[in-house]
C-alpha positions as CSV (number, residue, x, y, z in Angstrom):
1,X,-21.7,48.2,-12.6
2,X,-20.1,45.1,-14.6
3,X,-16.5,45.1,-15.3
4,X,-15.8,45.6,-19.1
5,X,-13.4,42.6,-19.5
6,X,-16.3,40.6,-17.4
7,X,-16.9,37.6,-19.3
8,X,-19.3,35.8,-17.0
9,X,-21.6,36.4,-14.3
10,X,-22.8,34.7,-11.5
11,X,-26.4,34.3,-11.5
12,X,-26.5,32.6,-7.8
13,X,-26.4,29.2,-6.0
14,X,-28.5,26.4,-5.3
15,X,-28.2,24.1,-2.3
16,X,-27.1,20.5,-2.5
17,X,-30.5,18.9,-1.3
18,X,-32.8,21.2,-4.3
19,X,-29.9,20.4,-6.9
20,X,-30.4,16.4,-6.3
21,X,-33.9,16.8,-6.9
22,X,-33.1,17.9,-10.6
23,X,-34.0,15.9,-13.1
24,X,-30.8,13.4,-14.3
25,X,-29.0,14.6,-11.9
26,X,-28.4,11.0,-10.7
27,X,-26.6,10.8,-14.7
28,X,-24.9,14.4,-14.1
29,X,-23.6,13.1,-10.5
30,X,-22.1,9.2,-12.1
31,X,-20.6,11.1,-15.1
32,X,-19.2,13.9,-13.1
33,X,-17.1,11.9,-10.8
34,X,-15.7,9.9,-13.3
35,X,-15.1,13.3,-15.5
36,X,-13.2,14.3,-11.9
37,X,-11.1,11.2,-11.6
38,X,-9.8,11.6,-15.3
39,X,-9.0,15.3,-14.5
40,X,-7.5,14.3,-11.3
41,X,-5.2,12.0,-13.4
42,X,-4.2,14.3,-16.0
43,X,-3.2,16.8,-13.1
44,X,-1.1,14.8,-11.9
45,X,0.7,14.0,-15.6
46,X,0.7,17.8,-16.4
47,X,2.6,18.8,-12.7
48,X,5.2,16.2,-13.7
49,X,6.0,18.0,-16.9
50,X,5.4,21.4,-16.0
51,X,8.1,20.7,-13.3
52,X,10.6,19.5,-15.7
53,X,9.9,22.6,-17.5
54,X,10.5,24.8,-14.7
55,X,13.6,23.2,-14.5
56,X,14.9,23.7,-17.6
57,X,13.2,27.7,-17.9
58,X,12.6,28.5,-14.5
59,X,9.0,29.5,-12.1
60,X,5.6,30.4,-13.7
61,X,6.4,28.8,-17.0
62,X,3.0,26.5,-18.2
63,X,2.1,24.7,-21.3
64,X,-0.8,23.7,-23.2
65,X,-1.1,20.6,-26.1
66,X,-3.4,21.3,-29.0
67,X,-5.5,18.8,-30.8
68,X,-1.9,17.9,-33.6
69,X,0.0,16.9,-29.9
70,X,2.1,20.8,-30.2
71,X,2.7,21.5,-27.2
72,X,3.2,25.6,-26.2
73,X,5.2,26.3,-23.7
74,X,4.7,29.7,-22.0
75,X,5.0,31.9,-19.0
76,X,2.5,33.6,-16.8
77,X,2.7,37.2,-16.5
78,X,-0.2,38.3,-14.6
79,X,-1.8,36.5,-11.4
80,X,-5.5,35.4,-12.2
81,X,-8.2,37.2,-10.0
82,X,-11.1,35.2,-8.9
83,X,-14.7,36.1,-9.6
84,X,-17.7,37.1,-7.0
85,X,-19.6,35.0,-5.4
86,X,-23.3,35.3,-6.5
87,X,-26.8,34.7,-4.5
88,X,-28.3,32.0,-3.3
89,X,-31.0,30.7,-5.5
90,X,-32.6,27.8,-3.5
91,X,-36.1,29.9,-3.6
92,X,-36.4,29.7,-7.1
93,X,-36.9,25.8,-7.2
């Protein structure tokens, strides 16, 4: 039985080799790893003030920056739990 405060589920997985065979997945890939180096970089920015705010307000204190430039600063009560893996759906393609 599903989990009331569920908000996805996993359908399954499809193996590297059947994925490339999708079409514009060559687009998907290109775009992808630039989408990955940008979110690599912005990582990286975010630790560096994140740690100055830990500094200043101590562990598990994060922050978000809405679309004006406010940022909210806040701190993590609760661990997150990660979700269940789902089936493999290579034989479906």
């Amino acid at each position: 039985m599903a989990d009331e405060n569920q908000k996805t589920e996993t359908i399954g997985h499809i193996p590297a080799e059947k994925a490339r065979t999708l079409k514009g997945w060559s687009h998907y890939e290109k775009v992808a790893k630039e989408l990955t180096a940008a979110r690599d970089a912005a990582t990286k920015a975010k630790k560096a003030i994140r740690d100055q705010l830990q500094s200043k307000y101590g562990e598990g204190v994060d922050f978000n920056v809405d679309g004006d430039g406010r940022m909210t600063v806040y701190r993590n009560l609760q661990n997150k739990s990660k979700r269940p893996r789902g089936k493999d759906l290579s034989g479906d393609f």
